[in-house]
C-alpha positions as CSV (number, residue, x, y, z in Angstrom):
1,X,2.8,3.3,-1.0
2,X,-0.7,4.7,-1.3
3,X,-0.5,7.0,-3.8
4,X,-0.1,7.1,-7.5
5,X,2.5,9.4,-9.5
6,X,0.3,10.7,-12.4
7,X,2.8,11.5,-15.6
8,X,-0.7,12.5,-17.5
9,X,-0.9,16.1,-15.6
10,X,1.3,18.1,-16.6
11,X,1.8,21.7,-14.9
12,X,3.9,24.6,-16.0
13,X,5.9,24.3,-12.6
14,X,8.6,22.1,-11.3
15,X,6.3,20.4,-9.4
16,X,5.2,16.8,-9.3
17,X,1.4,15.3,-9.6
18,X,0.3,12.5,-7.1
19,X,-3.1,11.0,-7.0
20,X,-3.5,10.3,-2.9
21,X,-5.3,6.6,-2.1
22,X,-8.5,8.4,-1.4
23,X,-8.4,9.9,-5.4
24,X,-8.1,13.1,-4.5
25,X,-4.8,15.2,-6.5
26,X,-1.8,17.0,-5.0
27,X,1.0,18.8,-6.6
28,X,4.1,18.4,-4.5
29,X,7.9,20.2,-4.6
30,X,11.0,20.4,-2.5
31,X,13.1,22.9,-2.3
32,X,16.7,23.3,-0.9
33,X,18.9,25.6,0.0
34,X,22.3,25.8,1.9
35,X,22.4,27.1,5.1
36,X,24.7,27.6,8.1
37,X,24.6,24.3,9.5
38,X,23.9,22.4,6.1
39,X,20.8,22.2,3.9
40,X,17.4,23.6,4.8
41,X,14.2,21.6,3.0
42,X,11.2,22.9,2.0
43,X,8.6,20.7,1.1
44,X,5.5,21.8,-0.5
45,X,1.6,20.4,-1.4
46,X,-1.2,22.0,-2.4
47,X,-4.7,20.2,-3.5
48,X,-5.5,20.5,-7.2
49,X,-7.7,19.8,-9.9
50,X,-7.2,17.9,-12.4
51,X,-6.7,21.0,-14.8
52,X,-3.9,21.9,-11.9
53,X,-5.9,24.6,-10.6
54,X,-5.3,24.9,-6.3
55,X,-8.0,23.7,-4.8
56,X,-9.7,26.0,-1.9
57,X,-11.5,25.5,1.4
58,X,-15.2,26.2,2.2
59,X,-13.5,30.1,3.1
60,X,-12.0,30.1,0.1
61,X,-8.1,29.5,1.4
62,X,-6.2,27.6,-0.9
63,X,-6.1,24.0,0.6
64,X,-1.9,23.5,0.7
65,X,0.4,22.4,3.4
66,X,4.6,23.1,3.9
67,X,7.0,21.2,5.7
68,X,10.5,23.3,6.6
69,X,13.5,21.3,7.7
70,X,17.3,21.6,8.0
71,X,19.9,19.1,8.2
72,X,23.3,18.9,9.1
73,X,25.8,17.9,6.7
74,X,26.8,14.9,8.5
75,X,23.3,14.0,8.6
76,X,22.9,15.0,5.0
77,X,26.1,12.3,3.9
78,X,24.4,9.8,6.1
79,X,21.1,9.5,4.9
80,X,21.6,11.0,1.5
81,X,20.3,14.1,0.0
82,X,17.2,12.5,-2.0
83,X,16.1,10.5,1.2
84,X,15.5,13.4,3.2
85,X,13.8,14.8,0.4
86,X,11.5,12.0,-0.4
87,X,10.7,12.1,3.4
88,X,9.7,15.8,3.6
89,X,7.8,15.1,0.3
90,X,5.9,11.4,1.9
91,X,5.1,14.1,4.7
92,X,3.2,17.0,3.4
93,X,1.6,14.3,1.1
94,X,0.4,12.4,4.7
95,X,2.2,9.0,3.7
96,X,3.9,7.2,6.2
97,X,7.5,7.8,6.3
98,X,10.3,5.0,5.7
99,X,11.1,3.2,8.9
100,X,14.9,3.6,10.0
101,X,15.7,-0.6,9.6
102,X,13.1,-3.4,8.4
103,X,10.7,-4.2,11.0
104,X,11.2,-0.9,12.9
105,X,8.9,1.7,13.2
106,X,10.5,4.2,14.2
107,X,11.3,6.5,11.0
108,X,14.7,8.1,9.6
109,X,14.1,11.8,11.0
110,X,12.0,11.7,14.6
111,X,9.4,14.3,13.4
112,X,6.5,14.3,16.4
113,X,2.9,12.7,15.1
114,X,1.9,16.2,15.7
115,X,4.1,17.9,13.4
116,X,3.0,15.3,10.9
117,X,-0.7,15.6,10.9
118,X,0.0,19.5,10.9
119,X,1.8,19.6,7.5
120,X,-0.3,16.7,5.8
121,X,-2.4,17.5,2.9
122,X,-4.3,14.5,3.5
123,X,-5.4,16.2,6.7
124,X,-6.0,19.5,5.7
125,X,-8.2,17.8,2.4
126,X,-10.3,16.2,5.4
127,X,-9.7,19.6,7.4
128,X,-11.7,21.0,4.5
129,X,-14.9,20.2,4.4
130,X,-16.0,21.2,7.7
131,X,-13.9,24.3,8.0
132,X,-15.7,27.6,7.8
133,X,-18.8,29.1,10.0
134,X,-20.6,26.4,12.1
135,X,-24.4,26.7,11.9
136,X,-25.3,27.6,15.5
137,X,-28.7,28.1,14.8
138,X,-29.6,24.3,13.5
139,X,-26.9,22.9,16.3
140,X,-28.2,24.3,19.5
């Protein structure tokens, strides 16, 4: 674990305050909702202040990242509702997920390394501070 649960920020929202290991803050949620083939997750982060103001990007687009996933029931009874949700939280937040038995790597729901770095907040923080209108002029 590489983050920090922060109890001392509070926001008017359901959501939840983690500080990431490289300091910077991140309000994360999860929401569900029943759908034909079971439950459909949707996990939420957006980078905040420490006032719990959204952070934005060098164009001014709020810096926040959503993961959407269903489940089947069956897999739902299997794995249990909170650890699906603590995985589609540990993966908008960029933290590695929980590995399916000890020593294994592989993790409980086969989500690509692609599909991971593209709802991570961690990456879109990084993302951030180069996104925006290169200087041509002082590159070429």
């Amino acid at each position: 674990m590489t983050y920090i649960k922060r109890g001392d920020i509070t926001l008017s929202t359901d959501e939840t305050v983690v500080q990431l290991a490289s300091q910077q803050l991140v309000a994360v949620r999860c929401e569900r909702k029943r759908v034909a083939s079971g439950v459909a997750y949707h996990a939420q982060a957006r980078a905040i202040d420490s006032a719990g103001n959204t952070l934005s990007d060098a164009r001014g687009r709020p810096i926040a990242t959503e993961l959407k996933h269903s489940a089947p029931m069956d897999v739902v009874d299997r794995l249990g509702d909170g650890v699906i949700v603590r995985e589609c939280l540990l993966a908008v937040m960029g933290e590695p997920l929980t590995p399916r038995a000890e020593g294994e790597e592989l993790p409980l729901i086969a989500w690509s390394a692609s599909l991971l770095a593209s709802v991570s907040i961690a990456v879109s923080l990084s993302a951030a501070v180069v996104s925006g209108t290169a200087d041509a002029g002082s590159l070429l």
